[in-house]
C-alpha positions as CSV (number, residue, x, y, z in Angstrom):
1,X,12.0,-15.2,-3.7
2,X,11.1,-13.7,-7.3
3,X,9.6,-10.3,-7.2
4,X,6.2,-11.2,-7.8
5,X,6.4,-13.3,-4.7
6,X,8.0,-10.2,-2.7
7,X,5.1,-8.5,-3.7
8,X,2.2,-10.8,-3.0
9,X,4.0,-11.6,0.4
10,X,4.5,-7.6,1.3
11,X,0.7,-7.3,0.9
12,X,-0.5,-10.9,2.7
13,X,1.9,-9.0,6.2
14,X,-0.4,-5.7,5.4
15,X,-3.2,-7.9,5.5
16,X,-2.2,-9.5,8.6
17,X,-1.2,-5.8,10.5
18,X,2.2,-7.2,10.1
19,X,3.5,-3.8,9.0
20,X,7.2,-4.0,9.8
21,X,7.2,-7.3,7.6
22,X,5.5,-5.8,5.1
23,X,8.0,-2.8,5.0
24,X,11.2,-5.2,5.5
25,X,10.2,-5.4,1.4
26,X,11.6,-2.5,1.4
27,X,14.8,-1.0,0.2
28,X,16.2,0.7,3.5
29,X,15.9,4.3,1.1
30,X,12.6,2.6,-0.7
31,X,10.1,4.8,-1.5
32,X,6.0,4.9,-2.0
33,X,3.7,7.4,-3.2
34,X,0.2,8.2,-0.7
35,X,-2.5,6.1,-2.0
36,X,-4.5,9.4,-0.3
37,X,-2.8,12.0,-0.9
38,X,-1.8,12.4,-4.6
39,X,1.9,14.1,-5.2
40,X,3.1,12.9,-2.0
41,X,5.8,10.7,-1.6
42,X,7.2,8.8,1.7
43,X,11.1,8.5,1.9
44,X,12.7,5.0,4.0
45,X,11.3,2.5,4.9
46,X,11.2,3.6,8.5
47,X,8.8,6.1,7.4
48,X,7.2,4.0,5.3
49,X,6.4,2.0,8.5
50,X,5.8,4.9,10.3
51,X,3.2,6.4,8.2
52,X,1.0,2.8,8.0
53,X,1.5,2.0,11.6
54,X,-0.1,5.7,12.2
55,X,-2.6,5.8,9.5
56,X,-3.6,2.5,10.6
57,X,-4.0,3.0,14.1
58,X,-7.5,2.7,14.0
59,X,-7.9,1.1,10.9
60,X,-7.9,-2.2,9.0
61,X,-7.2,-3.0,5.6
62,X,-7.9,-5.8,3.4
63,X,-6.3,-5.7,0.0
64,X,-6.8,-8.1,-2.9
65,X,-4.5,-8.1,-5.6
66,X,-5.7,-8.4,-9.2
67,X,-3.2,-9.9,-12.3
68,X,0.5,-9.1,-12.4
69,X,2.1,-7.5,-15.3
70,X,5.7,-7.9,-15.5
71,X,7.9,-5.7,-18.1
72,X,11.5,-5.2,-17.6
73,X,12.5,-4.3,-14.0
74,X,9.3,-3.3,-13.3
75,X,5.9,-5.1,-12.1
76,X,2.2,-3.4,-12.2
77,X,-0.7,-4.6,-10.5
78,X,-4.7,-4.1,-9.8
79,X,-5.2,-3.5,-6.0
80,X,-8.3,-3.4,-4.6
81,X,-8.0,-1.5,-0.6
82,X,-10.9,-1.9,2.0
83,X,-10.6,0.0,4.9
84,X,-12.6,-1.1,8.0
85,X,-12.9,0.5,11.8
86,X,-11.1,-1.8,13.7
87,X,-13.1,-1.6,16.9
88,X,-16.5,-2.2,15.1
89,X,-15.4,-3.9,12.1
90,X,-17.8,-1.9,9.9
91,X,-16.4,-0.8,6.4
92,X,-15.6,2.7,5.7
93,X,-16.8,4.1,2.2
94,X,-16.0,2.1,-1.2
95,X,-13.5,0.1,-1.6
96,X,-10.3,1.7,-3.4
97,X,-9.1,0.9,-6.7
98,X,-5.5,1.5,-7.9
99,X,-2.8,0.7,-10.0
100,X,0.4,0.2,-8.5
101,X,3.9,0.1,-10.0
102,X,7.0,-1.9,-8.7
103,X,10.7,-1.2,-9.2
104,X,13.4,-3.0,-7.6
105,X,16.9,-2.7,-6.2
106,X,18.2,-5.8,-4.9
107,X,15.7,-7.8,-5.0
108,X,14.0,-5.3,-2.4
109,X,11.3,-2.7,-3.4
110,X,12.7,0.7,-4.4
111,X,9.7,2.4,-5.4
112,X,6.0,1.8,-4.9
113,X,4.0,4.5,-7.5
114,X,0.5,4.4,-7.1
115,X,-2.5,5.3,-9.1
116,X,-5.9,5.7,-8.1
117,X,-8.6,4.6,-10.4
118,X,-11.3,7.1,-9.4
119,X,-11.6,9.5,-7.1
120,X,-10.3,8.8,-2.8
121,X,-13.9,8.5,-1.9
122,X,-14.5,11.9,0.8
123,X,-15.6,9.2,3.3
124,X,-12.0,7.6,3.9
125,X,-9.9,11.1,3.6
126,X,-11.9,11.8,6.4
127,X,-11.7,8.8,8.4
128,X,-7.6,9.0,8.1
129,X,-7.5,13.2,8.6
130,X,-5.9,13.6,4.8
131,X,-9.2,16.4,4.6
């Protein structure tokens, strides 16, 4: 599996709540930065899973992934996060624009750096606690 694949099928398992398969990506030390909280970094990819199988407790995310830019040993993409109440279904706030940034190790994510476009709309740091 190339990287770009690795990528697209992290995100498909995030999409389908399949968050151990999405953080088996993962380098075993892999790290991401918060989409929500900028500065912060998770460690491992058992917290990686940690954190998503917490934040997303009562949560559901769709993402849609925009072109792939590969340079190097590196890959940047568009993502485009919506968040929606899993018990009603009904969307929280705007949906979420970043940039994220891909190194490897292995064939197996080591980081994940994201950027977000525009501000983390109020109405999803409060809907995940990150106030």
């Amino acid at each position: 599996m190339n990287r770009t694949d690795v990528i697209r099928a992290a995100y498909e398992r995030i999409n389908a709540r399949d968050f151990a398969g999405a953080a088996g990506f993962f380098a075993p030390e892999g790290e991401l930065s918060d989409v929500l909280l900028e500065g912060e970094v998770v460690q491992g990819r058992d917290a990686i899973l940690k954190q998503w199988n917490e934040r997303f407790a009562n949560a559901s995310v769709v993402t849609m992934l925009g072109e792939m830019l590969e340079v190097g040993d590196t890959i940047t993409v568009v993502v485009s996060y919506k968040v929606y109440e899993r018990t009603s279904g009904a969307p929280v706030g705007q949906p979420l624009i970043a940039t994220q940034r891909f190194s490897f190790r292995g064939g197996l994510i080591a980081r994940m750096d994201t950027t977000v476009l525009d501000e983390v709309p109020e109405e999803l740091k409060e809907f995940f606690g990150v106030v």
